[in-house]
C-alpha positions as CSV (number, residue, x, y, z in Angstrom):
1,X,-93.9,-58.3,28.9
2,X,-91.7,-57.7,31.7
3,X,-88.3,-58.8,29.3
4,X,-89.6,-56.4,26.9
5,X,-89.7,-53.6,29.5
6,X,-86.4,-54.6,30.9
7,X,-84.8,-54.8,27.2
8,X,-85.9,-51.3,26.6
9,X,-84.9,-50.0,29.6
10,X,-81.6,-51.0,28.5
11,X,-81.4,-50.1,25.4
12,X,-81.9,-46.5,26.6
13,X,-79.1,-46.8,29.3
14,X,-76.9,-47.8,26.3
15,X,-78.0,-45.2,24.0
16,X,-78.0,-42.6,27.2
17,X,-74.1,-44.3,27.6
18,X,-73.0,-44.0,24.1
19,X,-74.5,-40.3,23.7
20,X,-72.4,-39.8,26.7
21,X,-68.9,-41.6,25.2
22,X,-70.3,-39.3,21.8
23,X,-70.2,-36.3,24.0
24,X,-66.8,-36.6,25.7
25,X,-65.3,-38.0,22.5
26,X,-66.1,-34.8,20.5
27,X,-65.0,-32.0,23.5
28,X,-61.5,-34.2,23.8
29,X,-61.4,-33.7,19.8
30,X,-62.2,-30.4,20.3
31,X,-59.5,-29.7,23.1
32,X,-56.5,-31.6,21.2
33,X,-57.5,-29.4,18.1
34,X,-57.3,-26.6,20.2
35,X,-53.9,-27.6,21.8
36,X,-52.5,-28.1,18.4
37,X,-53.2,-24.7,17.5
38,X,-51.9,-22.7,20.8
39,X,-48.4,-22.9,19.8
40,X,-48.8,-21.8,16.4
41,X,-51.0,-18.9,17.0
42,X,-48.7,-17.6,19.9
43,X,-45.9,-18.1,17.2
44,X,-47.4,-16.2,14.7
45,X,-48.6,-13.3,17.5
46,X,-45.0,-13.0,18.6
47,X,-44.0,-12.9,15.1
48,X,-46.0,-10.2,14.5
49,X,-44.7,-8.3,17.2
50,X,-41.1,-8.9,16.6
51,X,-41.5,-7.6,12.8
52,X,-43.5,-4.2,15.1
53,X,-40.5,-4.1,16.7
54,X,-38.5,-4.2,13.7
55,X,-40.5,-1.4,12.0
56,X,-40.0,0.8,15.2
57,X,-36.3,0.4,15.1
58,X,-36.3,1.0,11.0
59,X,-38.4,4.3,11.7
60,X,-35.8,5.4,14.6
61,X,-33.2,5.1,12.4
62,X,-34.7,7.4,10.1
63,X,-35.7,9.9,12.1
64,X,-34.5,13.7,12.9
65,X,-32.4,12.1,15.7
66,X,-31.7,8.6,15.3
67,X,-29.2,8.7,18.4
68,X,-32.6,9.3,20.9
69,X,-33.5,6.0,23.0
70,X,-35.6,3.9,21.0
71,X,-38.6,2.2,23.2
72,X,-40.9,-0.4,22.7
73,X,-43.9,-1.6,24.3
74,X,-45.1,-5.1,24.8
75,X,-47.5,-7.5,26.9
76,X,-45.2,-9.1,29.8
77,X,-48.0,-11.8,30.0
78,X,-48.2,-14.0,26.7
79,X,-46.3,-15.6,24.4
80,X,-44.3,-17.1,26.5
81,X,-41.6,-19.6,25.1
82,X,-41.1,-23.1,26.2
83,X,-38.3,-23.7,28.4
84,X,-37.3,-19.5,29.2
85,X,-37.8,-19.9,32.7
86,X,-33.8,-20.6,32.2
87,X,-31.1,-18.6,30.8
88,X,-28.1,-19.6,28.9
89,X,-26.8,-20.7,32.0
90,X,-28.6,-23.0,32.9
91,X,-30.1,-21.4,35.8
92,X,-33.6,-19.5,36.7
93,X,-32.0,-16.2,35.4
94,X,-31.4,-14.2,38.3
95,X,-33.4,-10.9,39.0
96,X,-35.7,-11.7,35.9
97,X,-38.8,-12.8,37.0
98,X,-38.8,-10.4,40.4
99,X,-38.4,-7.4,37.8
100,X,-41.6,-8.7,35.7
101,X,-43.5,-9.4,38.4
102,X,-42.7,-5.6,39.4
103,X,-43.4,-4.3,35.8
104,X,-46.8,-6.3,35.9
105,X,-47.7,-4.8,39.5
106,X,-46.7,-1.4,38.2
107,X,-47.1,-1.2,34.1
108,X,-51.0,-2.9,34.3
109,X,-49.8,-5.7,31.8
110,X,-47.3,-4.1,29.8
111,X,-43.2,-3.2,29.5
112,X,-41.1,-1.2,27.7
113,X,-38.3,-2.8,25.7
114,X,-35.3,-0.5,24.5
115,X,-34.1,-1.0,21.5
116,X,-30.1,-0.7,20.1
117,X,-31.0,-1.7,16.9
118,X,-30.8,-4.8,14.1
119,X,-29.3,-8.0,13.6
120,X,-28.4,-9.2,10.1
121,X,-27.0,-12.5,9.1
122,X,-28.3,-13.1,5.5
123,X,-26.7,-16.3,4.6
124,X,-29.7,-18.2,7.0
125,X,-32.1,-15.1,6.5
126,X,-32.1,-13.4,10.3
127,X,-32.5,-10.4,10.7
128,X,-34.1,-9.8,14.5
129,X,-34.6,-7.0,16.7
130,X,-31.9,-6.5,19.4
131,X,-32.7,-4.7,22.5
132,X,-30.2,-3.7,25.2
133,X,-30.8,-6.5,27.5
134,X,-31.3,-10.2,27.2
135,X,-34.4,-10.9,29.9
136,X,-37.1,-13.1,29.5
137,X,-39.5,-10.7,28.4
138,X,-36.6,-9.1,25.6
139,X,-35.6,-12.5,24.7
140,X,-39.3,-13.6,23.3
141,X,-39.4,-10.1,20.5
142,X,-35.7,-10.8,18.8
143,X,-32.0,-10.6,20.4
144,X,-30.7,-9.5,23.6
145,X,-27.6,-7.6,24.1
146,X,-25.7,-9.3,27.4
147,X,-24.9,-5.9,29.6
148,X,-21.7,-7.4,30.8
149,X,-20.3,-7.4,27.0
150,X,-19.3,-4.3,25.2
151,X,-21.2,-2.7,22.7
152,X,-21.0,-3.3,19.2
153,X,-17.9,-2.0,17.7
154,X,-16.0,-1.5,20.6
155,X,-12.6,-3.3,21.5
156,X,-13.6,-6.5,23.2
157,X,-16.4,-9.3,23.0
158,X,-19.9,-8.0,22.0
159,X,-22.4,-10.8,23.3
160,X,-25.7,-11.2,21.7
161,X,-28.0,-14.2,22.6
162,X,-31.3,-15.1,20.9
163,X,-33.8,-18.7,21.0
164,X,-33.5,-21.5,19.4
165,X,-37.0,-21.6,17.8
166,X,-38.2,-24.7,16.6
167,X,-40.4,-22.7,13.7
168,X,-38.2,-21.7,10.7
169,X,-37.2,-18.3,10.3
170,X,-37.6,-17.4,14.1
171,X,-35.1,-16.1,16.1
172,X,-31.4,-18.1,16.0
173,X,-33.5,-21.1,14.7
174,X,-31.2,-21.7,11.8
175,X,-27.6,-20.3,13.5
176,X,-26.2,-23.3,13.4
177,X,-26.4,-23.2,9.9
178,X,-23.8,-20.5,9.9
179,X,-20.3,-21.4,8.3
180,X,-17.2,-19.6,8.7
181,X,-16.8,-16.5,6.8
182,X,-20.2,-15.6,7.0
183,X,-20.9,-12.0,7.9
184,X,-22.9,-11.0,11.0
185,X,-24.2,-7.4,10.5
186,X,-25.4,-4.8,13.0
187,X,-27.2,-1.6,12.2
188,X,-27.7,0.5,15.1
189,X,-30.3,3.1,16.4
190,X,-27.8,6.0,15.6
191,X,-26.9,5.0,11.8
192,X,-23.8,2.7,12.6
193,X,-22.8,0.0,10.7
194,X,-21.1,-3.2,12.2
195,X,-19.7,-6.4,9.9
196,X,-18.1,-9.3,11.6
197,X,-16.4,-12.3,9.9
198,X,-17.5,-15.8,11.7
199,X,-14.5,-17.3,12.4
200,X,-14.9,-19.5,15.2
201,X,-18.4,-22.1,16.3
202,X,-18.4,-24.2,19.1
203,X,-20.7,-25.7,21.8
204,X,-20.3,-25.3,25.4
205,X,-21.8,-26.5,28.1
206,X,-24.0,-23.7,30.1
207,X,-21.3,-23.6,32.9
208,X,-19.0,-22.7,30.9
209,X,-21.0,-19.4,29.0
210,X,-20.4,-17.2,31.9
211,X,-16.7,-16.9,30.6
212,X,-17.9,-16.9,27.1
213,X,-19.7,-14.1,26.9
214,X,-18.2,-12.0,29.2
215,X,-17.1,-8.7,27.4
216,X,-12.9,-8.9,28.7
217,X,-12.9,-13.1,27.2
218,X,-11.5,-11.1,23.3
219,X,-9.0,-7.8,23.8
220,X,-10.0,-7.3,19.9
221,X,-13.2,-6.3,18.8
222,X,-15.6,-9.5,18.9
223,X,-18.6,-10.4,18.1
224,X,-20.5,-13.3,20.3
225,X,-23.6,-15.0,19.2
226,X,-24.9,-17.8,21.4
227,X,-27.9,-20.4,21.7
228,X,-29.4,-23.0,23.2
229,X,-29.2,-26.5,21.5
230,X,-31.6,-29.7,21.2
231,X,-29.2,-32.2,22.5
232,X,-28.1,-32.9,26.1
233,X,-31.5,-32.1,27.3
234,X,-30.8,-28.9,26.7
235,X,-28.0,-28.2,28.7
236,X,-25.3,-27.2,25.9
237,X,-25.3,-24.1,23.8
238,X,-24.0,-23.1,20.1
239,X,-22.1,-20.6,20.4
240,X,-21.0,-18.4,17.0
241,X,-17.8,-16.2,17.4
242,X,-16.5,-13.3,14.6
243,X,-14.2,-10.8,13.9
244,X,-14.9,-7.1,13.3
245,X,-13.9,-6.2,9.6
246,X,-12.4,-3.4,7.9
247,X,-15.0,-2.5,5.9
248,X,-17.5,-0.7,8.2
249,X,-20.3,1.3,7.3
């Protein structure tokens, strides 16, 4: 009687246990599901806004005054992107994250992004937002314009820097596909036209981009398009040089 007492008894200490293992089996399921999805719904959220932002610089340029400043409004918390907590640099960009933390103390959640207007490269399918600075918060919605560069169409090097996305179609996932002769088209907020002729692609290390993208490296009128790359750990980029063409818009 006793062993019969004592084999039930454990039979419901192992049903009890493997209920248990059942339990935490299905939430750990349930959380790696979950973690497999993050990335692609913050993808296609950011996506979304990017093609917002596109659609506010497409109606600026169609308005009664295309030359007024074009601003855009986004979350500074969320869809974050792997690995922006450094610039093309290598470094923690400097200045960056103290100016979002002010925005998020000041804005309840939210910043303004101004926009200079559109990126084209149609042989790889880009065409990106480019706003007039390349922060973290700027860089995740399209294409940043480095301040210390000139602007587009002026003599001198015009720097423009963008992600490497891992998902097609994002960003500068597919620059280096680019070849030479491509063209490199810029629209801008006041009607403006811009084609340059890739001429030039290279990778250099992030101590060596400060030069690169400075707006006195070209006396001629230059375009500059740079990236991060999957090798060394991350601690090269692509960089994409072009000329400015005579056949401007």
């Amino acid at each position: 009687m006793r062993d019969s007492i004592q084999r039930q008894k454990t039979k419901k200490k192992r049903k009890k246990i493997n209920n248990l293992l059942l339990i935490i089996s299905i939430v750990l399921c349930v959380a790696g599901i979950i973690l497999l999805l993050i990335d692609p719904i913050k993808n296609r959220i950011r996506k979304k806004t990017v093609n917002e932002g596109l659609d506010a610089i497409e109606s600026q340029m169609q308005a009664t005054d295309p030359s007024a400043e074009m601003t855009f409004v986004v979350p500074i918390n969320g869809n974050e992107i792997e690995g922006e907590g450094y610039d093309y640099f290598g470094d923690e960009i400097e200045g960056t994250t103290v100016n979002i933390e002010d925005e998020l103390s000041a804005s309840d959640g939210y910043a303004t992004l101004n926009g200079i207007g559109i990126i084209n490269i149609d042989s790889i399918d880009c065409r990106i937002p480019v706003w007039d600075e390349a922060t973290i918060l700027s860089l995740r919605y399209g294409a940043g314009h480095y301040p210390d560069s000139v602007m587009p169409g002026e003599d001198g090097n015009c720097s423009i820097l963008a992600h490497h996305m891992r998902e097609t179609g994002s960003m500068f996932n597919r620059l280096d596909e680019v070849q030479a002769g491509d063209i490199v088209r810029l629209e801008m907020i006041d009607g403006s036209v811009y084609e340059y002729q890739v001429d030039s692609i290279t990778i250099v290390s992030a101590e060596e981009l400060d030069t690169r993208i400075a707006g006195d490296y070209f006396s001629d009128a230059r375009i500059t398009l740079v990236t991060c790359t999957y090798t060394a750990e991350g601690k090269m980029r692509l960089v994409v040089s072009g000329f400015l063409t005579d056949d401007q818009g």
